[in-house]
N, C-alpha and C positions, 0 to 999 in steps of 0.2 A: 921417785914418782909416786906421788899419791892417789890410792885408789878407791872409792866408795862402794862399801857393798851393802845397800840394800835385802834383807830378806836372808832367809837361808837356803838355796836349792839345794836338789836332790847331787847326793854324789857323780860327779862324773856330767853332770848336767850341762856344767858350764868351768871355764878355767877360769878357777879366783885364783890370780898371783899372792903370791905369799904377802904379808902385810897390807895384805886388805883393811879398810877401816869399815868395821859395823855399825851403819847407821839407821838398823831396824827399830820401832817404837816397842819390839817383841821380843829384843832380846837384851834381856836386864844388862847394865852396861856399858850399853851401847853405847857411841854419839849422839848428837840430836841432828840430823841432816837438816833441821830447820836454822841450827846456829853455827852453821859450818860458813867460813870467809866465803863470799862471794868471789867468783872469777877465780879459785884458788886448787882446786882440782885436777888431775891431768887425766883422770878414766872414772866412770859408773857404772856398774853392773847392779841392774835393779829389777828383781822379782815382782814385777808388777802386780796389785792387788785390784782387785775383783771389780770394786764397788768406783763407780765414775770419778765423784769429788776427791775420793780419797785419791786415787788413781793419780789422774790430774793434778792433783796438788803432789805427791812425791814426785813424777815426771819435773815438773815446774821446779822442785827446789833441785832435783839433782842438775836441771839445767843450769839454775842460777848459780851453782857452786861450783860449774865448771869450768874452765878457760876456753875460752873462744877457740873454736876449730877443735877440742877433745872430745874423744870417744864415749859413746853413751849405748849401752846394750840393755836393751831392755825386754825383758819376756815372759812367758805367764802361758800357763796350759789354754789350750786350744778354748775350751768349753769353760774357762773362767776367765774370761777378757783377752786372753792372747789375741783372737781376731779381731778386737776394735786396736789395738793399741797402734798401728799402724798410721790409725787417721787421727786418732788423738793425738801422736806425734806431729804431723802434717801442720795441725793445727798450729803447734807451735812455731810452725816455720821450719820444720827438719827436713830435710831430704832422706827418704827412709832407704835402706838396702834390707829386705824380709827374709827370712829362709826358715823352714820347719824341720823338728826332727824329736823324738820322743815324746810326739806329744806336747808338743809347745812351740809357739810362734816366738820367732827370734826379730827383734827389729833393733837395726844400728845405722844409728846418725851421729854428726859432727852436729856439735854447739854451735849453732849459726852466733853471728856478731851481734846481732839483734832478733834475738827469740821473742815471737808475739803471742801476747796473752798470756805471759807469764804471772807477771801481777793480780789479775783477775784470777786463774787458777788458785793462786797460794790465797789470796781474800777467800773465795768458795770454802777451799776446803781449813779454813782456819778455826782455832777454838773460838766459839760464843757461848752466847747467854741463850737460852731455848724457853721460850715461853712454856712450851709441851712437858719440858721437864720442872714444871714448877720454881723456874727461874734458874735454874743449875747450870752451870757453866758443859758443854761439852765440843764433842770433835768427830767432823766424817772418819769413819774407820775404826771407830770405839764401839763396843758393841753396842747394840740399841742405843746407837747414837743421839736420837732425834723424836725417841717415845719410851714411854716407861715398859718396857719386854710382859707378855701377858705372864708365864710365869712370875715374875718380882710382882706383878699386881697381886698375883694370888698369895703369894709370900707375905704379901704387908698388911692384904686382907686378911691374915688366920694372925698376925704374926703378935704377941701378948706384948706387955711392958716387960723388959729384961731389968737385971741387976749385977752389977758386978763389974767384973773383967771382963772382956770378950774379943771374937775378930770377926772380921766383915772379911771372907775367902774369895776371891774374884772380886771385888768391889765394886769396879766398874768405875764410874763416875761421883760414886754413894748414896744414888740414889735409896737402898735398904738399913745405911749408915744413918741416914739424915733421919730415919722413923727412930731406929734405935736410941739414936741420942735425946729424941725428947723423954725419954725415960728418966729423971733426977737421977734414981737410983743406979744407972749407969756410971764407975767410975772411972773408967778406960774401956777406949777400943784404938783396936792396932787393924788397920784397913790397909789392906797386901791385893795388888793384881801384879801381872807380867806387862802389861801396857802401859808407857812411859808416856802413853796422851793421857790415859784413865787415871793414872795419879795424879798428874798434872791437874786436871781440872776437878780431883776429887781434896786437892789440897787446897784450891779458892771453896771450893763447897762445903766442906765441914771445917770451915774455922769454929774450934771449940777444942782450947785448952785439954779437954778428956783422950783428941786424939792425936794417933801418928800413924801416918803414911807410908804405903814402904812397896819400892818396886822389885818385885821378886815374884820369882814362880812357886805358887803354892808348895807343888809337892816337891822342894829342896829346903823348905823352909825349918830353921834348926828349933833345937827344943827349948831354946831361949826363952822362948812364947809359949810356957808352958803353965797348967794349975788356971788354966782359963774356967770363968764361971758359964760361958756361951758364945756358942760360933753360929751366925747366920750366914747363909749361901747360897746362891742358884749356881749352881758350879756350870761349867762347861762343858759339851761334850764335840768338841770342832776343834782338829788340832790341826793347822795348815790346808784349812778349808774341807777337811776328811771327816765322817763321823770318828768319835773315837771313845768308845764308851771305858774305856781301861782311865780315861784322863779323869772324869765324875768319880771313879772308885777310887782314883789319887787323892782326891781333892775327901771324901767321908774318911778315907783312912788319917787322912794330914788333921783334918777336926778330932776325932777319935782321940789321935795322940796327944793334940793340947788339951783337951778338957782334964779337969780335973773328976776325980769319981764324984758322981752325981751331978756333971756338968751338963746342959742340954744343946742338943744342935737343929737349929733351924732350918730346914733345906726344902727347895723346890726342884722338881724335875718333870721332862718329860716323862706322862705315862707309861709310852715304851718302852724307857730305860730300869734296864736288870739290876738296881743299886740295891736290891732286897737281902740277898745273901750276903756284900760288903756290910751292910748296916746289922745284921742279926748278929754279926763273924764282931764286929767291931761295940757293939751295945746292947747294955743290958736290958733296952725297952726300947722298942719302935711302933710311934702308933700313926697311922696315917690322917690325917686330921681334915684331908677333903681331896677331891678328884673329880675334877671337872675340867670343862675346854682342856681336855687332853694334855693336862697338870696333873701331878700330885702335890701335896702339900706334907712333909712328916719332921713329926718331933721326935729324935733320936734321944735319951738319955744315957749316960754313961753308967 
């Protein structure tokens, strides 16, 4: 019997049967639930994410991958969509059965024979072209999907011509790639996220021979990548919708290790975040280069 699991919950959460298929866009790996056979599923267990389109569109593909009349469990804490997900399934035509418990809304339907609005859902939340992002290809559920993030604005405003080797840490889409590369003197960049839609459309976006793509989680990444001349980043601090300020210090330490001595790193962050003692512990010069709309801006050298 095959079974899709969407997301990773919490231990004890939910019973994943053993040979579960992962088809999170989060966990390097994965499947892609967008190219999984049609009608070819017998169960779904899916962590439903936050954000409507994005939402909407996983619901929609796990339905279209399943067989008619199969189980579809779908759930997500109270205060992060749990209580819409009910009428969002409706929509598609499910007959929902609800029940709560740890803090998260459970809701389970059978694949009707004919799910409505499926197709408009997966159109919604499908990759495009976004005028906002200077023509860049993206996707509901990537971060700053649909506008350039005011940190990477400040990033690209301070941000100099680079030269050399370097990595784009989080990438996102590339949108911070696509400055870097107008630099001639740029002769490689290796541009790494954990988002298998953010490569995805950051691999139509920087066509240019200088790069390579690569889906992976920063802080596992080996020292292959190593003797780099510059690492630009707005690293992350949200790990499963949680702040998580330990993940930004993964991501200055994971730079730190590639660079080569005298290498520089580019990074933006919120103000509030305490990455001052990682960057002094990790380089031999940190000078903050601006701070504003509650940004910093800092050039780290090794």
């Amino acid at each position: 019997m095959t079974v899709l699991l969407y997301g990773l919950p919490a231990p004890g959460l939910v019973d994943v049967p053993a040979g579960a298929v992962q088809v999170s866009p989060l966990v390097p790996g994965s499947d892609d639930l967008a190219a999984w056979p049609e009608a070819s599923a017998h169960r779904a267990l899916v962590l439903a994410p936050g954000g409507t389109l994005e939402r909407d569109y996983v619901l929609a593909q796990a339905l279209r991958a399943l067989n008619p009349g199969a189980q579809l469990t779908a759930f997500a804490p109270k205060d992060k969509g749990g209580s819409r997900l009910k009428k969002a399934l409706e929509r598609f035509g499910c007959a929902v059965a609800e029940d709560a418990r740890r803090h998260h809304r459970f809701c389970h339907v059978q694949r009707p024979a004919e799910p409505t609005g499926i197709a408009e859902a997966i159109a919604a939340g499908a990759p495009r072209v976004l005028p906002a992002l200077g023509g860049l290809w993206s996707q509901p559920g990537v971060f700053s999907w649909d506008r350039v993030d005011p940190g990477s604005a400040q990033l690209l405003a301070a941000l100099p011509p680079l030269a050399g080797r370097g990595a784009d840490l989080g990438c996102g889409v590339g949108v911070l790639a696509t400055r870097v590369l107008a630099s001639p003197a740029v002769t490689a960049l290796t541009c790494i996220d954990v988002d298998r839609r953010a490569v995805a459309c950051a691999e139509h976006n920087l066509d240019d021979p200088r790069v390579t793509v690569r889906w992976a989680d920063v802080r596992r990444v080996d020292d292959s990548l190593a003797d780099l001349d510059f690492v630009v980043m707005n690293p992350p601090f949200h790990d499963g919708g949680a702040e998580d300020r330990d993940l930004g210090v993964a991501f200055v330490r994971t730079a730190a290790r590639l660079l080569k001595k005298g290498g520089v790193c580019w990074l933006v962050a919120n103000r509030h975040l305490p990455y001052e003692a990682a960057l002094k512990e990790a380089f031999a010069r940190v000078d903050v280069k601006s701070e504003t709309g509650g940004y910093k801006v800092v050039e780290a050298r090794k």
